[in-house]
C-alpha positions in Angstrom: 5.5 -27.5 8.0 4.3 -29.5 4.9 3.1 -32.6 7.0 1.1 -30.1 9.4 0.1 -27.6 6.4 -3.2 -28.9 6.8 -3.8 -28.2 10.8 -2.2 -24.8 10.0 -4.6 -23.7 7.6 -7.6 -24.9 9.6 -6.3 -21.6 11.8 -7.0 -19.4 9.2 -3.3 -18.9 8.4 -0.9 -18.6 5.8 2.6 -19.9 5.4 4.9 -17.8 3.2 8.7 -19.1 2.9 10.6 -16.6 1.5 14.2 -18.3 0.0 17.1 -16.7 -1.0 17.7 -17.9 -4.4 16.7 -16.6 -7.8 13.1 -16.5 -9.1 13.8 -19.0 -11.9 15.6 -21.9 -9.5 13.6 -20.9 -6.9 10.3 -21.7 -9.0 12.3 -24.9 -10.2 12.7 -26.1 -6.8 9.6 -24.9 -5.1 7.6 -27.1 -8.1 9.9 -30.3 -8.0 9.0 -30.4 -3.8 5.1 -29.7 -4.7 5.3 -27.6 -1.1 1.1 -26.4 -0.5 2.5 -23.2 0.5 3.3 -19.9 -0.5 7.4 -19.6 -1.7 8.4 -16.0 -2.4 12.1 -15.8 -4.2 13.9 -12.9 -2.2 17.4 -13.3 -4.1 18.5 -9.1 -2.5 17.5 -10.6 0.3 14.8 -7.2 1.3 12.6 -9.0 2.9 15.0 -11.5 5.1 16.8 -7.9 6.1 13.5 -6.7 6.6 12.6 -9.3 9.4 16.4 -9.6 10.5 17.5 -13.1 9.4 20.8 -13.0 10.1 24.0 -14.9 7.9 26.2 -16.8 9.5 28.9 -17.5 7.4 30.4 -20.2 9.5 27.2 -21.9 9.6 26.3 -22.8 6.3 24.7 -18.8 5.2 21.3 -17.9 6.2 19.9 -18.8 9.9 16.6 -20.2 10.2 13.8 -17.4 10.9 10.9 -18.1 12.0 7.9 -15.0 11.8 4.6 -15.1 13.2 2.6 -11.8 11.6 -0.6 -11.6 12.3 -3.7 -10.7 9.6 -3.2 -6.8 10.6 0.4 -7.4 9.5 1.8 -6.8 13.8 4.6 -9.6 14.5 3.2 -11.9 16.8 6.0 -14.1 17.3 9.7 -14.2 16.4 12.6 -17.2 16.1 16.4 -16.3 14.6 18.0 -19.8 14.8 21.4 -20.7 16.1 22.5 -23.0 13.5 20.5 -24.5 10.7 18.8 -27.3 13.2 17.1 -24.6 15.4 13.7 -24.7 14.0 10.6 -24.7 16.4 8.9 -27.5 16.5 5.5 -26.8 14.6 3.0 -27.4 17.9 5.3 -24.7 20.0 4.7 -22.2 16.7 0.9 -23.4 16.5 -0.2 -23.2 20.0 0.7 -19.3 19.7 -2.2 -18.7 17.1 -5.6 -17.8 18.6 -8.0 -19.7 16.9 
């Protein structure tokens, strides 16, 4: 999502990743990448529960989730990957938002 960040935002839109680690690593890391968006540490996992992420401890942990909410907060879209190589390609996710 960084190299498209820009052609997001153009649609009036927000990304928020929302990682599973600790404030203070997740901070750490979210700096050292320089990401342009939003990174919200959920280390009791509330809000991946919330928006049913699901764990796949075979698979490496946490399953890619991808959530499209609109500004009056009603889920637009929704993606629960597979494995940790089933993302949506960022066109498929941006051709959902009206403009």
């Amino acid at each position: 999502m960084r190299q498209d960040y820009q052609d997001i935002a153009k649609l009036s839109v927000e990304i928020i990743v929302v990682g599973s680690e600790k404030p203070a690593s997740f901070q750490e890391y979210w700096l050292a990448e320089n990401f342009p968006f939003v990174g919200l540490p959920d280390p009791d996992h509330i809000i991946q529960q919330l928006y049913g992420q699901e764990v796949k401890l075979l698979k490496l942990g946490r399953m890619p989730a991808q959530v499209l909410v609109d500004k009056h907060g009603i889920v637009r879209y929704v993606h629960y990957g597979d494995s940790m190589a089933d993302i949506p390609l960022n066109n498929d996710i941006m051709n959902l938002i009206e403009p």
